[in-house]
C-alpha positions as CSV (number, residue, x, y, z in Angstrom):
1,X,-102.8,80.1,29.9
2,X,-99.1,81.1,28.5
3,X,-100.3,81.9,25.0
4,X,-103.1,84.2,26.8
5,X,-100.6,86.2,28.7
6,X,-98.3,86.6,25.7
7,X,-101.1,87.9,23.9
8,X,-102.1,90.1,26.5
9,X,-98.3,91.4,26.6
10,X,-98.4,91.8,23.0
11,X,-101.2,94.8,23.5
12,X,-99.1,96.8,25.8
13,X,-97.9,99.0,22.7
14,X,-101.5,99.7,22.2
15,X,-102.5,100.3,25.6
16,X,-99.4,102.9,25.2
17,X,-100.6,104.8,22.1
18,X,-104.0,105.1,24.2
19,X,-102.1,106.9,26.9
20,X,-100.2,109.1,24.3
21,X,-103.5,109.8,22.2
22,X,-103.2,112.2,19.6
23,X,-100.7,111.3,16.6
24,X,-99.3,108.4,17.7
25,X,-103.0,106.6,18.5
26,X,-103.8,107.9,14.7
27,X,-101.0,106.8,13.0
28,X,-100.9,103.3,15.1
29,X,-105.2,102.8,14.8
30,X,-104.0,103.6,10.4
31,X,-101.6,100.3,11.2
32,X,-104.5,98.2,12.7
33,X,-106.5,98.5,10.4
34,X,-104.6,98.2,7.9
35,X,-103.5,95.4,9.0
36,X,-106.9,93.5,9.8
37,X,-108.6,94.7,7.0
38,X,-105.6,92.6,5.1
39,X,-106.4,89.4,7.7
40,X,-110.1,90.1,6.7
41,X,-109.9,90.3,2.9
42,X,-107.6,87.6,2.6
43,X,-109.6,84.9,4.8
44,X,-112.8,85.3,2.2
45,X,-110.0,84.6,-0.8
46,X,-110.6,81.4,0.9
47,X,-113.9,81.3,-1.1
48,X,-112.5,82.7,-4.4
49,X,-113.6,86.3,-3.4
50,X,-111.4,88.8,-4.7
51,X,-111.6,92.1,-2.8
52,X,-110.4,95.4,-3.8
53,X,-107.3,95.7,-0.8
54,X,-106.2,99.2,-1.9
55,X,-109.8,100.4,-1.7
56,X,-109.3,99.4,2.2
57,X,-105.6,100.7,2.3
58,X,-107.2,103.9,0.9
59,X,-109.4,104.1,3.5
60,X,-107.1,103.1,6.7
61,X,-105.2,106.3,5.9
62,X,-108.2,108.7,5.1
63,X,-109.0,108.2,8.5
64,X,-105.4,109.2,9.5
65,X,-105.8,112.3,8.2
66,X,-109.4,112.8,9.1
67,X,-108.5,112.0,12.7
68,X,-105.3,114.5,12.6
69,X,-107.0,117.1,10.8
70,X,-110.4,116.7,12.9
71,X,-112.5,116.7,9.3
72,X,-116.0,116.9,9.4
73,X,-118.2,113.5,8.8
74,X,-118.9,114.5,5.5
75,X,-115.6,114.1,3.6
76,X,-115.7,110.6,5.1
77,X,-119.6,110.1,3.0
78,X,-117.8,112.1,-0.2
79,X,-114.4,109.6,-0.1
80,X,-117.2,106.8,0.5
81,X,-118.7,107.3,-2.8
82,X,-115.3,108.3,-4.6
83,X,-114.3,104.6,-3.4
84,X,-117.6,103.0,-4.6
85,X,-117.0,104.7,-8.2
86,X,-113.8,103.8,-8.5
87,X,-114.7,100.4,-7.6
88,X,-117.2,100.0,-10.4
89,X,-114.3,100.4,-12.9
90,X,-112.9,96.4,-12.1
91,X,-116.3,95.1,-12.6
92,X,-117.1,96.9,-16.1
93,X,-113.9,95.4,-16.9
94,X,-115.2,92.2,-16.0
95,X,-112.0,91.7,-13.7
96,X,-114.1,91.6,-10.5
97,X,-117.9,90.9,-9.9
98,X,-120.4,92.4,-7.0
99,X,-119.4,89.8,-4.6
100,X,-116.3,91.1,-4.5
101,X,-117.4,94.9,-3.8
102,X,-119.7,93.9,-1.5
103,X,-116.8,91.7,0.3
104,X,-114.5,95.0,-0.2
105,X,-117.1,97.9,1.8
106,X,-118.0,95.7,4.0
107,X,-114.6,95.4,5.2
108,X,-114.2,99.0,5.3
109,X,-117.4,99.4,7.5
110,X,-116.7,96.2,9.9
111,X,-113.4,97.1,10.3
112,X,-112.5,100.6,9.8
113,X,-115.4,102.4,11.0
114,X,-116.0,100.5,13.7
115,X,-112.6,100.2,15.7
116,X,-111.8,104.1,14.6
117,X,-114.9,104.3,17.3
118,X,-111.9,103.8,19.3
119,X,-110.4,107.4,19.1
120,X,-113.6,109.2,18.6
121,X,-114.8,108.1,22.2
122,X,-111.0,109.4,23.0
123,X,-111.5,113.1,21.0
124,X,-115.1,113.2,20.9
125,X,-115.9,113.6,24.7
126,X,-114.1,115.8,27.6
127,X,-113.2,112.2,29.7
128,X,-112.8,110.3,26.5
129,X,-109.2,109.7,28.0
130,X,-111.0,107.5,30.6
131,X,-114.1,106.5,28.8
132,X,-112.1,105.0,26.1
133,X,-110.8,102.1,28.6
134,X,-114.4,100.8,29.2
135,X,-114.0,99.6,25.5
136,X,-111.4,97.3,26.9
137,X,-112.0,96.4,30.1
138,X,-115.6,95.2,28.8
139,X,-114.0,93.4,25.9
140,X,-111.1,91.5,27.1
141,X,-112.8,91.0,30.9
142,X,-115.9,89.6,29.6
143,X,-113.5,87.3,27.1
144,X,-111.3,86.2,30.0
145,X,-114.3,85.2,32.6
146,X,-116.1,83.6,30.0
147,X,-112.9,81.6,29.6
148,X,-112.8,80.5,33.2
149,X,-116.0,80.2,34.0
150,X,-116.4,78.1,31.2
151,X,-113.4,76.2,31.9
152,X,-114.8,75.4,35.6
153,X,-118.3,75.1,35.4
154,X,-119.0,74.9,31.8
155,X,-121.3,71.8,30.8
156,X,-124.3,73.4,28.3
157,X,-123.2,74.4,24.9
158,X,-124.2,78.5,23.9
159,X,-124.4,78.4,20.3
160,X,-122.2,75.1,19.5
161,X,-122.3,75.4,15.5
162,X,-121.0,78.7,15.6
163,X,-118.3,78.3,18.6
164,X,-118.5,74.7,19.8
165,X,-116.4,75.9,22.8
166,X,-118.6,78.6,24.2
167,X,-120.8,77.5,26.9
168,X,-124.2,79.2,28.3
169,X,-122.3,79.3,31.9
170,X,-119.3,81.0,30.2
171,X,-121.3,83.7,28.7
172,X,-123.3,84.3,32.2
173,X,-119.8,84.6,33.9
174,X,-118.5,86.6,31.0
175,X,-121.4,88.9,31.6
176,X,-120.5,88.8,35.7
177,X,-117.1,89.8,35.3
178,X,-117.7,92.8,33.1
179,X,-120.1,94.5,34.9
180,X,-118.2,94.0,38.4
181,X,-115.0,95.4,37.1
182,X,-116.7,98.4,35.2
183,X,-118.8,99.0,38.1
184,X,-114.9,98.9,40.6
185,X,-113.9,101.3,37.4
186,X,-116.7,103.8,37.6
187,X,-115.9,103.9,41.5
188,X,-113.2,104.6,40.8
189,X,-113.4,107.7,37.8
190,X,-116.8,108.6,39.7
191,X,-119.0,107.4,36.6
192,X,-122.5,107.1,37.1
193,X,-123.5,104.1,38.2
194,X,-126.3,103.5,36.3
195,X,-124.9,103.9,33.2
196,X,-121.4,101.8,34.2
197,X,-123.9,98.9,34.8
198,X,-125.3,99.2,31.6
199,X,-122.1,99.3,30.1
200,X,-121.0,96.5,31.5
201,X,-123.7,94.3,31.3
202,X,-125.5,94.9,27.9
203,X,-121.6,96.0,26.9
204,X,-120.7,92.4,27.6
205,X,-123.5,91.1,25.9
206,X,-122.3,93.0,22.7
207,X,-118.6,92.0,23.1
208,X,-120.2,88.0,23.0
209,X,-122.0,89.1,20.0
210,X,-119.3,90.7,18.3
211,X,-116.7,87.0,18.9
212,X,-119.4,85.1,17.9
213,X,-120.0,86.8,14.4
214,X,-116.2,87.1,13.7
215,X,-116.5,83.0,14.6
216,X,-119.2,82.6,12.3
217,X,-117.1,84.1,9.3
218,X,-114.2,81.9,10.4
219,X,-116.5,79.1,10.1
220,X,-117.8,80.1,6.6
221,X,-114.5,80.9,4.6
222,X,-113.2,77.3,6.5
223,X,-110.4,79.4,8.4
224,X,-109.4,78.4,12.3
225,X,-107.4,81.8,12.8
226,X,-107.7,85.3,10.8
227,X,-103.7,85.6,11.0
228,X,-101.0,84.5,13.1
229,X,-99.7,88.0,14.6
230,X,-100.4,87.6,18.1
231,X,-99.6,83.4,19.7
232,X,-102.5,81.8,20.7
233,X,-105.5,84.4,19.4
234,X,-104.1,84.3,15.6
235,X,-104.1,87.7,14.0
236,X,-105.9,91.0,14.6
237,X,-109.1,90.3,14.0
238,X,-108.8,87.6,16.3
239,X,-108.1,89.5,19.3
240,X,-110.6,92.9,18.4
241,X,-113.5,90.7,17.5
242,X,-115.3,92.1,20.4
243,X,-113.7,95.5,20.5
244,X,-114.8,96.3,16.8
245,X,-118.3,96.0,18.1
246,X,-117.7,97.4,21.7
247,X,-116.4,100.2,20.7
248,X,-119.3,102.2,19.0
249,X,-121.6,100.4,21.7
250,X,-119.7,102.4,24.7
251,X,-119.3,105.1,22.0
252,X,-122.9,105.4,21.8
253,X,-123.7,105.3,24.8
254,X,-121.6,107.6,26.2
255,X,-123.1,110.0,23.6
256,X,-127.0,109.4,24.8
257,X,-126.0,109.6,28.7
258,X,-123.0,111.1,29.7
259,X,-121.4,113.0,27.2
């Protein structure tokens, strides 16, 4: 219980370059990335891959300056295939092989485009100031009433090769808990209800989804943590393993119904 309020402590400075928006959410969303794409590459080193990290770094602050300058979705396709060029060079050399590549873009796409879903449902919509907390309150409320419901009433295992400590009660409470409190948030912000339900309920679903893949890599590379940043959820990754998916899901949706 003490490690999980000192992590949830530890995300006040984000919760703060939220409120701010604009250059400080850019230059501090440039940081997280940066910084889990450096958790991510470095866990599949684990298996002797070798992934490009400045092709990454590269990319963290390209989307700096895209978000700053508000540049069109193209220049992010043309710096895309720049990147993949340039990448080719290490493996003609023979001082990197496709594995390595495939590690390296797949980084980029997993964890750079995803979470920059972040400040695009914050710029791209005329309440993204609001909307953008849905990410959130579905990701960490659906993490922390899976924890207790699991804790209390947890006996059948969800998926115990992946996560041996998820149970099938967890995830139902998880699911519970996210669409309550998103429903008591779109009271609140006068959100359709319809659509805050299905936020919250397939949103939760998601956010499971998106813990138990970042599980299942930990699993293969034969990590526990990703880093050691934040005390008792390791690093990063650890902590934004549902919000990395999340994100484009309320992103998304947002986009379909409510713009």
């Amino acid at each position: 219980m003490r490690t999980r309020v000192i992590a949830g402590l530890l995300l006040v400075p984000l919760f703060i370059l939220i409120i701010l928006g604009g250059t400080p959410l850019y230059i501090g969303e440039a940081i997280i990335i940066s910084i889990a794409l450096n958790e991510f590459y470095k866990a599949f080193e684990q298996k002797d891959i070798k992934p490009l990290y400045y092709i990454g770094y590269i990319f963290s602050i390209y989307l700096l300056i895209k978000n700053y300058l508000k540049l069109p979705i193209s220049y992010t396709y043309t710096l895309i295939f720049i990147l993949f060029l340039i990448s080719i060079i290490p493996i003609l050399r023979v001082k990197r092989n496709i594995i390595d590549i495939v590690v390296t873009f797949f980084g980029i796409f997993y964890v750079a485009v995803l979470i920059d879903f972040i400040v695009l449902t914050m710029d791209d919509f005329s309440r993204g100031n609001i909307y953008v907390w849905l990410i959130f309150i579905i990701a960490f409320m659906t993490d922390t009433f899976a924890y207790f419901t699991g804790y209390l009433f947890g006996k059948h295992k969800l998926i115990p090769k992946v996560s041996p400590k998820k149970t099938v009660e967890g995830s139902v409470g998880g699911i519970l808990g996210s669409t309550i409190i998103c429903v008591v948030f779109g009271y609140f912000f006068k959100i359709d209800l319809k659509v805050i339900v299905f936020l919250g309920f397939f949103g939760s679903i998601v956010a499971q989804f998106g813990d138990l893949f970042a599980s299942s890599i930990k699993r293969y590379v034969g990590i526990k943590d990703y880093g050691k940043l934040i005390p008792g959820h390791g690093g990063i990754l650890d902590r934004f393993d549902s919000v990395i998916l999340v994100a484009p899901f309320v992103y998304s949706v947002i986009n379909l119904f409510i713009k």
